[in-house]
N, C-alpha and C positions, 0 to 999 in steps of 0.2 A: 464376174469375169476375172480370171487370174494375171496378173501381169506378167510381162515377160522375164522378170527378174524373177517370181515367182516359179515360173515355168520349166527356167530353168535349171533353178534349184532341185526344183521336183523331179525331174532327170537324171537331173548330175544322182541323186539318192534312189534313185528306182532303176537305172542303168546297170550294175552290178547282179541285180536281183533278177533283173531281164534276162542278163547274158546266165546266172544259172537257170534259171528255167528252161531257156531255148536251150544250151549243152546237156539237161537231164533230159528233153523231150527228143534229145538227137540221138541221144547216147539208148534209150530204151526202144525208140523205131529202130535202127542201129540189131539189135540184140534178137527182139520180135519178129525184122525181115530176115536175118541171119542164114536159116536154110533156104530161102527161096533165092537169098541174094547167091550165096555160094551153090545152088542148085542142088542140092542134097537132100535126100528123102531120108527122113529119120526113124521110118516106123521099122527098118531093119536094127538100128541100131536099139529100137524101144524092145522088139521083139527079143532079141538077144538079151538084153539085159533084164524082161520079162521070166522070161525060162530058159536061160543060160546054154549051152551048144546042145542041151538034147533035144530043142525043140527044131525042128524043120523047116528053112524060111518058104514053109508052100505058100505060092499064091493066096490060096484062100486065109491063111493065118497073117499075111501083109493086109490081103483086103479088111481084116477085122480090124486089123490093129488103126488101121487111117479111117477108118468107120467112128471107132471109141475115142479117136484124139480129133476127131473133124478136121484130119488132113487135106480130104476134098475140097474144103472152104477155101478162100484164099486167105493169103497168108493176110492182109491188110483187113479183110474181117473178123479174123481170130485177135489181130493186136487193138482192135478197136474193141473188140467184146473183154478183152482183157483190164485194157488201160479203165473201163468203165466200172468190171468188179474191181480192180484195183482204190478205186476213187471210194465206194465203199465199205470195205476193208478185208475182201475176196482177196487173197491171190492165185487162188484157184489149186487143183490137184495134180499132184506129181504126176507125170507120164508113165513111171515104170512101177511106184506101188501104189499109187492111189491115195496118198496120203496128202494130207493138207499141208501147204507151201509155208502158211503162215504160225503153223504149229512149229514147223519142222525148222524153221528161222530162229523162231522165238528160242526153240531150245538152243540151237547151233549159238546164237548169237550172244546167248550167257555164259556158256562156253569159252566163248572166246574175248569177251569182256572182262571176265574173272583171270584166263590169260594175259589180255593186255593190262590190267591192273597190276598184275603180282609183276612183271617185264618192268612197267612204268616206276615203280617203285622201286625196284632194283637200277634200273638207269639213273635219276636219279641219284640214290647212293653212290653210283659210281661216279658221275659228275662230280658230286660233290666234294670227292676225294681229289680228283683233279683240282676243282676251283681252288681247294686249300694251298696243294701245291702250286699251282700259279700265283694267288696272294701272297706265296711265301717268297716265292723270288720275286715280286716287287717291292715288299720291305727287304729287301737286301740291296737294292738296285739292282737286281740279274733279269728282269724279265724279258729282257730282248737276248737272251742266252740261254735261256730255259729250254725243252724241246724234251716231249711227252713222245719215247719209242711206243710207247705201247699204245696208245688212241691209235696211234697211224696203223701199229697191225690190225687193231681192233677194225678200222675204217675198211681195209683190205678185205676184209672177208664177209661175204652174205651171210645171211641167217641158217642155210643150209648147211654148208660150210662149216661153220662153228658149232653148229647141231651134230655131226658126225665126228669132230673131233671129243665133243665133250661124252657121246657116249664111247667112245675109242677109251677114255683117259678114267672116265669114273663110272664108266658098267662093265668094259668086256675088261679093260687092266686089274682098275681099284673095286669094283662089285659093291662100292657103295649104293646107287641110286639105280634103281631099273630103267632100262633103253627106252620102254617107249609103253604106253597104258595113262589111264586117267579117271583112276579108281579113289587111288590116295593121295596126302600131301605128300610122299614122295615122289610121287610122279610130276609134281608141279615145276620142282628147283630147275632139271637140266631145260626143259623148252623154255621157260620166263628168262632166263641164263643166257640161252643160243639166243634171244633177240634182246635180251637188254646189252650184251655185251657190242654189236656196233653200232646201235645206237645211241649210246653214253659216249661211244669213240669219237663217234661225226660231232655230235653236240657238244662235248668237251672241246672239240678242237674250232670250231666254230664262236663257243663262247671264250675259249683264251684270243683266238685273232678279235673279235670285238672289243673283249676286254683290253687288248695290249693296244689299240687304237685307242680308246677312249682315257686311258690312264697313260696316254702321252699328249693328249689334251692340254691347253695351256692352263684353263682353270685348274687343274690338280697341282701344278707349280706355284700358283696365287694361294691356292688354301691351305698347302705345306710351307710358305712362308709366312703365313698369317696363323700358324704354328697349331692351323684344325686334326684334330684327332684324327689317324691315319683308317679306323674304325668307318667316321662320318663321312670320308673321301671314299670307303671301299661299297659304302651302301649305296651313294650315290651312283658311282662307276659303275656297279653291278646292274641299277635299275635303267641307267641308259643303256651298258651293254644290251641288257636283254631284249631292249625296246625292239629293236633290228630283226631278233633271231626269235620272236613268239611263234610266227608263222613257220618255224622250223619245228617248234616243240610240237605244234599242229601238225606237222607231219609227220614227226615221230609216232603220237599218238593214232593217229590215222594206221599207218604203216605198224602198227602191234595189233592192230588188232584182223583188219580184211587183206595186210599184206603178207600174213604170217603164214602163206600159205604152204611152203614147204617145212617149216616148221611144224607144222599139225600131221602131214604126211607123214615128216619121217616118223613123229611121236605116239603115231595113232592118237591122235587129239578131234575128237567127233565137234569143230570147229565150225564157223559160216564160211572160214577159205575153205578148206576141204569138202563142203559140200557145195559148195560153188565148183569147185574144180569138176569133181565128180558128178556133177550136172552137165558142165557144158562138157565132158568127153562122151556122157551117156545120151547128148542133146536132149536133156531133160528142161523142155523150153521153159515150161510155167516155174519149176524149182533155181533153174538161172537167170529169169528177168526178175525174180521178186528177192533173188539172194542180193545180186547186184543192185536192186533199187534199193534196198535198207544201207547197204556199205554205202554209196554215194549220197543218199541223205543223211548217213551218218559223217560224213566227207563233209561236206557242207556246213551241215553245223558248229561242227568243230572250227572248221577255219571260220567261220562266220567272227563265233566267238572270239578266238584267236585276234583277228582283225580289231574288234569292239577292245578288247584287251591293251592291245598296242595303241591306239587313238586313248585310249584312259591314260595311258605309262607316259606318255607326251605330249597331253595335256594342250596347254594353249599356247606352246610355241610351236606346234605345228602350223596355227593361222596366224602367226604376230611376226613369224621369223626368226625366231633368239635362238632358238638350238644353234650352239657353237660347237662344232667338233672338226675334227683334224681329218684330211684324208690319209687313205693308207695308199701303200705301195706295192706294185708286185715285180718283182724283182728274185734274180740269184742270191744265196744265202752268200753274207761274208764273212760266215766261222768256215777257216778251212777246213777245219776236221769236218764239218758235214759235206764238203766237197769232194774230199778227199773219200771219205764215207761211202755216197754215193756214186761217185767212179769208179771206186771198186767193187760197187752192186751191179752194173753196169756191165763191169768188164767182164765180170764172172756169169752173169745171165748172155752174155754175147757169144762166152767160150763154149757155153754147153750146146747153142746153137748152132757153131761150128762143129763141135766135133760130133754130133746128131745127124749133122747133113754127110757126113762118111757110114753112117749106118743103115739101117733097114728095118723103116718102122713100121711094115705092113706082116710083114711073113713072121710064119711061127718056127721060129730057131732052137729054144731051149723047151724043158721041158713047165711042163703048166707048173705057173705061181715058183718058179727057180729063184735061190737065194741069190744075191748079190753075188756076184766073182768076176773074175779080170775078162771074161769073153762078152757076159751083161753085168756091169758096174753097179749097176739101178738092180736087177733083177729080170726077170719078166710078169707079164699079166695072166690073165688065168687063165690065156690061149698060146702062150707061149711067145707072145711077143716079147721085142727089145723094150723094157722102160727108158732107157737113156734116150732111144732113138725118137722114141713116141713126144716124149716133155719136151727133148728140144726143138721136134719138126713144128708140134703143136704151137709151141712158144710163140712165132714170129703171123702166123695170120691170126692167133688170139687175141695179141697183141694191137693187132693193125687194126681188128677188126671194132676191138673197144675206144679206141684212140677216136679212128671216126664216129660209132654213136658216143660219146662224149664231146665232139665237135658240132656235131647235128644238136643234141642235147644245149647245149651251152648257146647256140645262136638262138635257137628256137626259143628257152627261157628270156634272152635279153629281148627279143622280140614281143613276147606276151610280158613280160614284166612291166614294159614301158605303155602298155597298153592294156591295164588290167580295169579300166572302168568296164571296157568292151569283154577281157578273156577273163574275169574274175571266175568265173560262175565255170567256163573250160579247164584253169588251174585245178579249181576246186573237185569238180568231175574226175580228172585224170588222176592225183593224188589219192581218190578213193580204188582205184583199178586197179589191184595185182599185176604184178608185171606176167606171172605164168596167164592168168584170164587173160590179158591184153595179147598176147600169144596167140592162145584158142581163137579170139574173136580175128584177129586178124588172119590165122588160117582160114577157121571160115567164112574169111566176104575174101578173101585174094586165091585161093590153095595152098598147095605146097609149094608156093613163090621160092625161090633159094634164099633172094633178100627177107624172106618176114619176120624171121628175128630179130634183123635189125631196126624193121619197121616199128616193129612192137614196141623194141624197148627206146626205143626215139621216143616214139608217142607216150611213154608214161615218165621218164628219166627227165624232161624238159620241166617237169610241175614244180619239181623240190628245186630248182635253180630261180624258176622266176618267181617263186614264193619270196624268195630272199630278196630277187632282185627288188622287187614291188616294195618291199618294207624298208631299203636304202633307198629309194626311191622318195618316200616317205619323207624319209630323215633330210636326202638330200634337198626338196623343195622346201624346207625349214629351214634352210644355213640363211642366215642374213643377205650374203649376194647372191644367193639365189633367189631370194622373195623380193631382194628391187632390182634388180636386172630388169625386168621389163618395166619400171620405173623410170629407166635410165635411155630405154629407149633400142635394147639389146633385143635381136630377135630371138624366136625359138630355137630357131637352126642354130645360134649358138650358145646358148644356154644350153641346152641338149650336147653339142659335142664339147665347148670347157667346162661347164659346170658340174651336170648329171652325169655324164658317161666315164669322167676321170672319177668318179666318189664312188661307183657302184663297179666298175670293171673291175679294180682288185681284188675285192673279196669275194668277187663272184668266179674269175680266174682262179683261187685258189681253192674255193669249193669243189667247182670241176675237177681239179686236181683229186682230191678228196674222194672225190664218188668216180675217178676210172678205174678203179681196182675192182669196186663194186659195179660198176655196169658192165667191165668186162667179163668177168666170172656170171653175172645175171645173163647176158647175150650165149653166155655158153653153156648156161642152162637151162637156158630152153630148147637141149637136144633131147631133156628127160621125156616133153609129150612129142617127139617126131620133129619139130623145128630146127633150122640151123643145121650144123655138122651130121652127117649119118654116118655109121659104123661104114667103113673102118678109117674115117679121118681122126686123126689123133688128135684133136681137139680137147680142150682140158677140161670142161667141163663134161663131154661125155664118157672123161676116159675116167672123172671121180663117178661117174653114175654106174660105169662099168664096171667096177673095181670095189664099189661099195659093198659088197657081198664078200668081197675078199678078204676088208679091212686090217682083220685079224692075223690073216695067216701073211698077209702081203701088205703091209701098212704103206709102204714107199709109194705104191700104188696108187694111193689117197693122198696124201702125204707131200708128194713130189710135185706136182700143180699147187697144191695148197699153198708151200712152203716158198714155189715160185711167185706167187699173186702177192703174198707179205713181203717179200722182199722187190718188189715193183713200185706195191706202195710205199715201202720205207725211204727206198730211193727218190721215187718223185719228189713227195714230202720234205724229204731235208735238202732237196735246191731250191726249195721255195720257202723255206721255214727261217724267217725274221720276225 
C-alpha cells in the first residue's frame, strides 16, 4: 500500500505527462472531427484535387469518391479506426493519391530535419557572434550601454519576410544562389538563412537581457575582488544565464523545423510544413493527422528534454534554495539618445499616417507598377494604386491589431506558465503547431469568423511566452526567500504577488515586446490562405503577398511594410533596452 507522501510524489511526476497526453488526444479528436465539426464535405474538394477541373463534380463521381474514403461512416468511427492503425504503425493512405502517409512523412520529415539542422547551426554562429560582443562590453564596464540594432531588426521580421528579401538581394539583384529548388547545396544557404537569421535575433537578445541580469549579480563583485579570472566568472554567468532560456532554444529548434512552413513554400522545399499545409487545404485528413502527430511528438520530446536539461544546469539548488540572483527591471531606457531615437521613429511612422489619411488607398489612379513621383511618392501596385496611401491606411489597424494578440498572448502565457504542472503537456502541443496550420484548423471548426486570425495566432503565440515564463518560474522558487517564505509563515497569495510575479514580469514584458513585430506581421499573414484582411484592405501583410510577384519591378511594394515592421521594432526595443 503506497503512502501518501508516496502518492503524492507519484503525481506531482506523472501530472506533466498526463496533461501531455490528454492535449495530444484533444489536439488529434480536434483535427479527425475537423469536417464534421465545421460541416464540410471533402470529397469535392478530394475530387478536384483527384483530376484537377477537367473532371465534372457529377453526382455519381461524389458518390464514388465518399464510397473509397468511407465518407458514409461517421466521422467518430473513421477516428477510432484510425487512432487504432495508428497504435500499430498504419497511418493509413493519402486521400488524393493513395500513397502511404507514413512513407510520405518519413521522407518530408528528413527534409526538413536536414533543413532545421543546417538553420540550427547557422543561428548558433550567429549568437555567437553576439555573445562575443556583449562579453566584450562587460570587460570594458559598458554593458548596460551596449544595444545590438541589428537582433532588434532581426527580431522584426518573420521567416517569410526575410525569405523574400534574401532572394530580392542574392538571386534576382546579385544571381549568386538560386530563388527556390532543392536539388543542390546551393539551394540550401538562402532558406537555412531566412530562419536562422530571427531566430539568432530573438535568442541573442533574450540571452544578452539574462546575461546582463546575471553579471550584475552580487556574487560576480565577490569573485572580481577576490581577483577570479574574468574567464571563470563568464563560464559560470553564461551557464546560469542559460539555465532560464533552454526552453527557448526548444522552441527555436521546434520552430525550424514544422514552423518553417512559409519558408518551404516560398523555397519549393518538399518539407513536412508544406505538406501539412497542402493537406489541410486539399483536406487530405489521413496525410494531415499523421503529419501533425509526428511534429507534436516531435514537440514533445524536445521540450521534454529541454526541461530534463534545465533541472541538470541547476542542479540541487533548485530543492535547497541557494540560487541567488538579482531581479530585473522593466522600465524606460535612460540613454537619451535611445529616446530621442525612438521619438523620432515614432514621429515619422505617425506622419506617414497622416498624410495617407488625405489620400486614396482603394482606387486605381496611376498607371500599373508607376515609378515614384510627387502625384504617388511610394509609386503604385500593380493595379495602380496609391503606395503611400495603402502603407499608411494599412499601418494603424496592423498596428492595433498585433498590439492586442500580443496582450492576449502575454496574459495567456503568464497564466499557463504559473500552472504548468497542469498545461505542460498544452505549452508543449501548441509550440509544435504552425501558426499558418493553426489558421487552417481554426477556420475549419469556426468558418470564415472575421476574428480567426486572431484567434489562431492567440492560440499558438502564448507557448513561447510561458515557456519562459515556467523556466523563471523555476529559478524563481529557488531564491532563498522564496524557498522559506512559507517557513515564516507567508501565504501563497503573497509569495505569488512579491516574490514570483516581480522576478518573472520583466523579462517576460520585454519578450512580448520582442515578439510584436513578429506576431503582427504573422496575424497578417494569414490573409495568404483567406484569413484576416481580404483584398482590397490595405493590410501589410497582404499587400507584401500581393506585390510579391512584382518584387522586381516594384520593390517599394515589398519593401515599404517591411521597412515599416523594422522600424516598429527598432523603436519599441530602444525604450525598453537597459
Amino acid at each position: 500500500m503506497l503512502s501518501a507522501e508516496t502518492l503524492r510524489r507519484t503525481l506531482f511526476i506523472l501530472t506533466p505527462w498526463l496533461s501531455r497526453i490528454a492535449s495530444l488526444i484533444v489536439v488529434v479528436i480536434l483535427v479527425g472531427l475537423m469536417p464534421d465539426i465545421a460541416g464540410i464535405d471533402p470529397s469535392q474538394s478530394i475530387l478536384r484535387a483527384r483530376a484537377g477541373q477537367q473532371h465534372l463534380l457529377t453526382p455519381e463521381a461524389l458518390a464514388a469518391v465518399r464510397a473509397d474514403l468511407q465518407l458514409d461512416r461517421s466521422a467518430s468511427e473513421r477516428l477510432i479506426d484510425w487512432v487504432g492503425s495508428a497504435f500499430s504503425g498504419d497511418l493509413g493512405k493519402s486521400w488524393i493519391d493513395g500513397s502511404s502517409v507514413a512513407l510520405g512523412i518519413q521522407k518530408t520529415a528528413s527534409t526538413s530535419l536536414f533543413l532545421m539542422s543546417s538553420a540550427l547551426v547557422m543561428t548558433f554562429v550567429l549568437c555567437g557572434a553576439g555573445l562575443l560582443a556583449t562579453l566584450r562590453s562587460w570587460k570594458k564596464g559598458k554593458l548596460g550601454q551596449s544595444y545590438s540594432s541589428l537582433s532588434t531588426v532581426l527580431i522584426s521580421l518573420p521567416e517569410y519576410v526575410v525569405a523574400s528579401v534574401l532572394i530580392l538581394v542574392f538571386s534576382i539583384w546579385l544571381g549568386w544562389l538560386p530563388p527556390y529548388g532543392w536539388q543542390s547545396w546551393q539551394d540550401i544557404w538562402l532558406p537555412s538563412l531566412a530562419l536562422a537569421l530571427p531566430a539568432s535575433g530573438l535568442f541573442s537578445r533574450l540571452l544578452r537581457d539574462s546575461l546582463q541580469r546575471v553579471l550584475n549579480e552580487p556574487w560576480v563583485i565577490t569573485w572580481l575582488s577576490a581577483n577570479v579570472h574574468s574567464n571563470q566568472i563568464i563560464r559560470f554567468a553564461l551557464k546560469r544565464a542559460l539555465s532560464s532560456l533552454i526552453p527557448q532554444i526548444a522552441m527555436i529548434v521546434i520552430g525550424l523545423t514544422g514552423g518553417a512552413v512559409a519558408v518551404e513554400l516560398i523555397f519549393s522545399i518538399p518539407g513536412i510544413g508544406r505538406m501539412i499545409l497542402g493537406a489541410a487545404k486539399a483536406q487530405d485528413l489521413p496525410m494531415l493527422q499523421g503529419g501533425l502527430l509526428v511534429l507534436l511528438l516531435f514537440s514533445i520530446a524536445v521540450s521534454s528534454m529541454s526541461l530534463f536539461v534545465q533541472q541538470l544546469i541547476l542542479g540541487h539548488s533548485l530543492k535547497s534554495g541557494k540560487l541567488i540572483s538579482s531581479h530585473s527591471s522593466f522600465r524606460f531606457t535612460q540613454s537619451r539618445a535611445k529616446r530621442v531615437t525612438a521619438f523620432a521613429i515614432f514621429s515619422f511612422l505617425i506622419t506617414i499616417v497622416v498624410w495617407a489619411a488625405f489620400r486614396d488607398p482603394y482606387t486605381s489612379q496611376f498607371a500599373r507598377l508607376a515609378d515614384p513621383s510627387w502625384q504617388a511618392p511610394l509609386g503604385a501596385d500593380g493595379i495602380g494604386r496609391d503606395l503611400l496611401a495603402r502603407i499608411g491606411s494599412g499601418m494603424v489597424s496592423t498596428f492595433q491589431a498585433g498590439m492586442l494578440a500580443t496582450f492576449l498572448s502575454l496574459v495567456t502565457g503568464i497564466i499557463m506558465g504559473f500552472n504548468t504542472r497542469f498545461s505542460q503537456g498544452l505549452i508543449e502541443i501548441t509550440k509544435g503547431i504552425p501558426y499558418i496550420i493553426a489558421g487552417l484548423l481554426v477556420a475549419g471548426l469556426t468558418g470564415m469568423n472575421p476574428n480567426s486570425a486572431l484567434i489562431a495566432i492567440v492560440l499558438v503565440s502564448w507557448a513561447p511566452l510561458a515557456a519562459h515564463c515556467s523556466s523563471l518560474i523555476v529559478e524563481a522558487k529557488a531564491q532563498p526567500y522564496t524557498h522559506l517564505a512559507p517557513l515564516w509563515g507567508t501565504s501563497k497569495l503573497r509569495i505569488f504577488r512579491f516574490y514570483l510575479l516581480p522576478y518573472v514580469l520583466p523579462p517576460l514584458l520585454r519578450h512580448a515586446m520582442l515578439r510584436l513585430p513578429v506576431i503582427t506581421l504573422s496575424l497578417t499573414s494569414l490573409s495568404f490562405i483567406g484569413l484576416g484582411a481580404k483584398p482590397p484592405e490595405p493590410e501589410w501583410g497582404l499587400m507584401i503577398a500581393e506585390n510579391l510577384p512584382y518584387i522586381e519591378r516594384a520593390p517599394l511594394a515589398v519593401m515599404g511594410p517591411i521597412v515599416g515592421l523594422i522600424l516598429l521594432g527598432v523603436a519599441i526595443n530602444m525604450m525598453f533596452d537597459d
